[in-house]
C-alpha positions as CSV (number, residue, x, y, z in Angstrom):
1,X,-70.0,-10.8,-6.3
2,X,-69.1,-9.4,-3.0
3,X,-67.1,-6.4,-2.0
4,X,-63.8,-8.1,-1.6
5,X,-63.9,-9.8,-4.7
6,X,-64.9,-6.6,-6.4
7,X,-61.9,-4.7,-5.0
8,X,-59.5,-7.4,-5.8
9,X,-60.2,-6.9,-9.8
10,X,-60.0,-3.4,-9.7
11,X,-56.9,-3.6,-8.3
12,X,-55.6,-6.1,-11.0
13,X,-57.2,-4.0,-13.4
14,X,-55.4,-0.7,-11.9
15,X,-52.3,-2.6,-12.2
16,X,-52.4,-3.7,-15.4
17,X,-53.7,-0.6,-16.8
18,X,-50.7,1.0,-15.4
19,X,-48.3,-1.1,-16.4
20,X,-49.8,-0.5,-20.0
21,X,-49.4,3.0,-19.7
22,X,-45.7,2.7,-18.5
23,X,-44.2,0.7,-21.5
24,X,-46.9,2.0,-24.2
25,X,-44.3,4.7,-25.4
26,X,-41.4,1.9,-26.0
27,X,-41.1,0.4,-28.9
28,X,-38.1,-2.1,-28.3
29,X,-35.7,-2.3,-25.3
30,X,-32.9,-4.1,-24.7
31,X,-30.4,-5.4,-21.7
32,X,-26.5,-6.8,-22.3
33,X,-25.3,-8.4,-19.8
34,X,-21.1,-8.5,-20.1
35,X,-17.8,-9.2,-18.2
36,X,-14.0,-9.1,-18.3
37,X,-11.4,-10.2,-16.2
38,X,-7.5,-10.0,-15.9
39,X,-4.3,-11.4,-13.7
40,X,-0.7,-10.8,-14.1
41,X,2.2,-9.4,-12.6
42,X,4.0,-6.2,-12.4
43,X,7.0,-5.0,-11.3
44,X,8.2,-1.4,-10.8
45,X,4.3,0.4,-11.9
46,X,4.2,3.8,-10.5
47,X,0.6,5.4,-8.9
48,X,-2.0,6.6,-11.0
49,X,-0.8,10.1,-11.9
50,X,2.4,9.5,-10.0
51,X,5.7,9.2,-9.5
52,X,6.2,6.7,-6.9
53,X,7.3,3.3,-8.2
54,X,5.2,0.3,-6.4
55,X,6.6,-2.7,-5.0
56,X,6.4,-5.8,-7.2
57,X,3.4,-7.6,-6.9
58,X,0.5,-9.3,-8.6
59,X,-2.8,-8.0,-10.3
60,X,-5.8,-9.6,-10.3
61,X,-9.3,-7.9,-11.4
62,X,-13.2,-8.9,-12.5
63,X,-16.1,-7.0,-13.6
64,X,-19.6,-7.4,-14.5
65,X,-21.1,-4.9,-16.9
66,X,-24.9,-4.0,-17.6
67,X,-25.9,-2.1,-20.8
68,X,-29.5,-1.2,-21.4
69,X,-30.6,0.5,-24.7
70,X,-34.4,1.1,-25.5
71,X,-36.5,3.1,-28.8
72,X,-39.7,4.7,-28.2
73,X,-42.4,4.8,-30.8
74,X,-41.7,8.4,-31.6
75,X,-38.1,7.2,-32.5
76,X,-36.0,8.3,-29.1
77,X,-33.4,5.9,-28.1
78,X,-32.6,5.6,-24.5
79,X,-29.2,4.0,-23.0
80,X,-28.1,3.4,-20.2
81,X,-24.9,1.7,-18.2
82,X,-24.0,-0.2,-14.9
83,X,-21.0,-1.9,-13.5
84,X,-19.6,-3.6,-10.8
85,X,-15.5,-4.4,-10.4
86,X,-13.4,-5.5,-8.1
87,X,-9.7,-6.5,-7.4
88,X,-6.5,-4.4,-8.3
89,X,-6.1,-2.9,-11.9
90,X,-3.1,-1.9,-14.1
91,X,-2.6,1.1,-16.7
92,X,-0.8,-1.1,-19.4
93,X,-0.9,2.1,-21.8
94,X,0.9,4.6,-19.0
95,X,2.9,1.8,-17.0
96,X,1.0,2.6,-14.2
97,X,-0.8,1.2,-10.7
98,X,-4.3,2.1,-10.9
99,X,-5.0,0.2,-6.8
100,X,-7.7,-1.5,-5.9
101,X,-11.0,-0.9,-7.1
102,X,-14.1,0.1,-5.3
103,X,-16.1,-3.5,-5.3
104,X,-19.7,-1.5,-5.5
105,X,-21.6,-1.1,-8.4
106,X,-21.7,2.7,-10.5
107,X,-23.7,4.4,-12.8
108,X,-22.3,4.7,-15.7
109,X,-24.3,7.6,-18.3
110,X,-27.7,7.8,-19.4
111,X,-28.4,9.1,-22.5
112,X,-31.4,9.8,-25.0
113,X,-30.3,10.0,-28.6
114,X,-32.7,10.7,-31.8
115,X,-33.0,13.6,-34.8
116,X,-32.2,16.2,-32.3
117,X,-28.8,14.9,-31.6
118,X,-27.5,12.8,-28.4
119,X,-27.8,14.2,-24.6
120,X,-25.7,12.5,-22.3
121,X,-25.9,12.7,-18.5
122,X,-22.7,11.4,-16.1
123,X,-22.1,13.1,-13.2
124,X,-18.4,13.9,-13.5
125,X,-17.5,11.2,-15.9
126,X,-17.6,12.8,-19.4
127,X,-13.9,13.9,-20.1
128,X,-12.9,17.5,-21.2
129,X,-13.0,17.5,-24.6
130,X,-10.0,19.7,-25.0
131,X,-8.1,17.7,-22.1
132,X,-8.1,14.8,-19.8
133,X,-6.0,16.5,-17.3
134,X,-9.1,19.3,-17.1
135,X,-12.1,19.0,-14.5
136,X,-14.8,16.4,-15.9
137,X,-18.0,17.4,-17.2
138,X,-21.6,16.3,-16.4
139,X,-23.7,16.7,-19.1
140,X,-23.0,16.7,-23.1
141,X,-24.6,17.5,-26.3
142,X,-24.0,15.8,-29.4
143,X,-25.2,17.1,-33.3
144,X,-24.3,17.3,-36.8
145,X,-24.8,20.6,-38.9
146,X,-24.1,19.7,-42.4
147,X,-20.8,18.8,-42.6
148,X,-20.0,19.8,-39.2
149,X,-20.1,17.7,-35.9
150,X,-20.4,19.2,-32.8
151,X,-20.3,18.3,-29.3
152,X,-20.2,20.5,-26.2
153,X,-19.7,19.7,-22.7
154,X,-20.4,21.3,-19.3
155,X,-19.4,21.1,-15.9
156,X,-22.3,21.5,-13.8
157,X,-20.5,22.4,-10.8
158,X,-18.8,25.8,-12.7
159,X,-15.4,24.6,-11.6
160,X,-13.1,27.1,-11.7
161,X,-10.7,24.8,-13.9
162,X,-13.4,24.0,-16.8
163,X,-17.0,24.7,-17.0
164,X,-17.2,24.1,-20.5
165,X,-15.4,22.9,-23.3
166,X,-16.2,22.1,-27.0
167,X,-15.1,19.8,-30.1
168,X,-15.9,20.7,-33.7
169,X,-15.1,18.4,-37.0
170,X,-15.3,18.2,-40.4
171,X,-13.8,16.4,-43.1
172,X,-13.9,17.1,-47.0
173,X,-11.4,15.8,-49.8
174,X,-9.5,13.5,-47.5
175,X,-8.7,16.2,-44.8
176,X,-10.2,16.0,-41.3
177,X,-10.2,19.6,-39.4
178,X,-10.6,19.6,-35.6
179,X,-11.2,22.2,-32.8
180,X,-11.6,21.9,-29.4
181,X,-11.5,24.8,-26.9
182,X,-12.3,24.7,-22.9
183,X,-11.9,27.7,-20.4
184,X,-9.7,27.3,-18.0
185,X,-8.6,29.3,-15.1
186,X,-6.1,31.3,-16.7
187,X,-8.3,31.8,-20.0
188,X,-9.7,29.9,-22.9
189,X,-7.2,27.0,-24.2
190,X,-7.7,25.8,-28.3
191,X,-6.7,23.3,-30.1
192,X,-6.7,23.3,-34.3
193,X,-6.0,19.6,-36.0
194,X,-5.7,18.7,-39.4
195,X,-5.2,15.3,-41.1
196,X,-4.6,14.0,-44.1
197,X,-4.7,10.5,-45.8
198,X,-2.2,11.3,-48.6
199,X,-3.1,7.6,-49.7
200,X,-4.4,4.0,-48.5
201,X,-0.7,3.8,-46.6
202,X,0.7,7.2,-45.7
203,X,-1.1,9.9,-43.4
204,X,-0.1,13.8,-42.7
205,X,-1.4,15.7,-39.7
206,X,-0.3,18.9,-38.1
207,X,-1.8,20.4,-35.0
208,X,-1.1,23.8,-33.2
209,X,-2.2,24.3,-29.4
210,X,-2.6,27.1,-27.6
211,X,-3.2,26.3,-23.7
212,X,-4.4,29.2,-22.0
213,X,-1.4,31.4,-20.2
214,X,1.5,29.1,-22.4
215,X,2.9,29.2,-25.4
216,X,1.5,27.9,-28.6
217,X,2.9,24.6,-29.7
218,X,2.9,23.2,-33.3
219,X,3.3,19.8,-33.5
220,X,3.7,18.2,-38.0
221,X,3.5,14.3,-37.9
222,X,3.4,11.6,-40.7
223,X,2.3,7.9,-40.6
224,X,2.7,4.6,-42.9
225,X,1.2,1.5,-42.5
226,X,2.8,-1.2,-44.8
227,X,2.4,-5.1,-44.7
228,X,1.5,-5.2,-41.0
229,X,4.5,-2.8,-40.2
230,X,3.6,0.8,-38.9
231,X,5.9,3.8,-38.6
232,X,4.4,7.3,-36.9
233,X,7.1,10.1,-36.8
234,X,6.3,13.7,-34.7
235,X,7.9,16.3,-33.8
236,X,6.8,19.6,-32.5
237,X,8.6,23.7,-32.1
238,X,9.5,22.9,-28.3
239,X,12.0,20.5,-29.1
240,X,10.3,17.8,-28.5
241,X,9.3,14.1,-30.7
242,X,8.0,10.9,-30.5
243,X,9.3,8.0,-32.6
244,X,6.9,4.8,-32.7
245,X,6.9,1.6,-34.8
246,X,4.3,-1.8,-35.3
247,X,4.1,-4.9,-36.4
248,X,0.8,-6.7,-36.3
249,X,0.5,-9.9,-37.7
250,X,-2.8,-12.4,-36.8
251,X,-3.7,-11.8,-33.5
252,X,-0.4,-11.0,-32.7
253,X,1.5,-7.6,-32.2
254,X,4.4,-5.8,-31.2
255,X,5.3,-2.1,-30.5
256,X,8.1,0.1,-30.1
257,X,8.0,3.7,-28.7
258,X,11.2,5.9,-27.6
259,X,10.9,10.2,-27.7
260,X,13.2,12.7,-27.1
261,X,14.4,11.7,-23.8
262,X,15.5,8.6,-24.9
263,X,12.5,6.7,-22.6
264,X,11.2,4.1,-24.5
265,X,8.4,2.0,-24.5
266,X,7.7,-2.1,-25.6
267,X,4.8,-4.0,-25.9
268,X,3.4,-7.4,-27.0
269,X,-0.4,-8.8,-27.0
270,X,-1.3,-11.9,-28.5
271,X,-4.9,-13.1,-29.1
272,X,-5.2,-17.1,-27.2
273,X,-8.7,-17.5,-29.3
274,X,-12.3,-17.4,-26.7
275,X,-11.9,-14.1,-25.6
276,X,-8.4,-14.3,-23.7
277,X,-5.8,-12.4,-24.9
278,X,-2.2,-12.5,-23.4
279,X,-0.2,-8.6,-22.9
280,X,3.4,-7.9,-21.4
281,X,5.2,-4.7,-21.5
282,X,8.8,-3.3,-20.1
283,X,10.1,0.3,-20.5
284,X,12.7,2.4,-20.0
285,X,12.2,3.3,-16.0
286,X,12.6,-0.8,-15.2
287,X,8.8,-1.0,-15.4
288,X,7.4,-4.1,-16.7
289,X,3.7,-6.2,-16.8
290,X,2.6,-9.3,-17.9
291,X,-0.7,-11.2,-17.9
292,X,-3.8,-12.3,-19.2
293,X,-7.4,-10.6,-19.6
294,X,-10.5,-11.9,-20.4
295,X,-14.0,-11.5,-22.1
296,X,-17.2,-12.6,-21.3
């Protein structure tokens, strides 16, 4: 056997052997390959935290999502997310004109789950857990202590808006407690929810919040869900309420929102069967949508 031939099996062998190394400590992985797609019209949107109504126009929008999910042998389980869109999008919940996307694919979080709890890394896409309108987190950890969950979140950054923030829960004898806390610049800001399913049709809840440097408001709300139709009353010490009604039936449904400054809301979806489903909305500002989105 000569030299070259000798070298050549060691270096299959060195490959090989590595690649053994590499996956030895996964016992299962997995990749799911997804997409959506939607294209309507709109008329009267405003931006993205806005106020300025848009032109009417059309939307049109694709994506192509990649979620990978593995277990090693000493029970950790790894996930991880990637996705690509393009085309303009639409806020159907908030009426609004989110613009065109970026048309590049991004990194969605990586976390590693097992008895310890879940870590989750995403650099500046894990929401406040006390607010959305709060500076994004980084990193999260995930546990359950008895009866209590926990989850805590931190900005790595140390914005001055929100390094950290915090959710706790816990339910017993139909009653689900809630706190969730995050400093902010002028102070600490809490939150204390309660719920409570009264029966299989009529819900209680009843929350007080306390936002750092304003006063607390306490908010008592009640729900019923009966036959398909839905009714969800709330109204809260700062004179303000929120009045909205349902009616599901099939793949079809209806809503009905209006609060206290008489600005309403009205939607309907409707399920077309192979993963389409139709969605048009109009509210009280002249804002309206319609359209179709899809899933792949």
């Amino acid at each position: 056997m000569n030299n070259s031939t000798r070298n050549l099996k060691m270096k299959k062998l060195l490959i090989a052997s590595t690649a053994l190394v590499a996956t030895a400590g996964m016992a299962s992985a997995d990749i799911t390959i997804s997409g959506h797609a939607a294209a309507g019209i709109h008329s009267g949107l405003h931006n993205a935290g806005g106020t300025t109504a848009q032109a009417d126009g059309i939307f049109s929008n694709a994506g192509i999502d990649f979620a990978m999910s593995g277990a090693s042998d000493n029970g950790i389980t790894f996930a991880a997310s990637i996705s690509a869109d393009a085309g303009t999008e639409i806020d159907q919940g908030d009426f609004e004109l989110d613009g065109a996307d970026g048309a590049k694919m991004s990194l969605g979080s990586v976390s590693m789950s097992g008895s310890f709890g879940t870590l989750t890394f995403d650099d500046g896409g894990i929401e406040n857990l006390y607010s959305d309108g709060l500076t994004n987190a980084d990193v999260s950890y995930a546990t359950t202590i008895g009866a209590v969950s926990l989850t805590v979140a931190h900005d790595a950054a140390a914005s001055t808006n929100s390094a950290n923030s915090l959710s706790a829960g816990y339910t017993a004898s139909g009653m689900a407690f809630t706190l969730t806390a995050s400093e902010a610049a002028a102070g600490t800001s809490t939150k204390l929810a309660v719920a409570y399913a009264l029966n299989d049709t009529i819900s209680l809840s009843g929350k007080t919040d306390q936002a750092a440097g304003a006063e607390s408001v306490k908010t008592i709300g009640a729900s019923t869900t009966l036959n398909g139709v839905s009714v969800s009353v709330e109204s809260a010490n700062n004179s303000t309420w929120d009045v909205d009604l349902g009616y599901t039936a099939g793949g079809f449904a209806l809503t009905y929102g209006v609060d206290e400054t008489d600005g309403w809301t009205a939607t309907a979806t409707s399920a077309l069967g192979g993963g389409a489903t139709f969605a048009a909305g109009v509210d009280s500002n002249d804002s309206m949508y319609a359209g179709v989105s899809f899933a792949f």
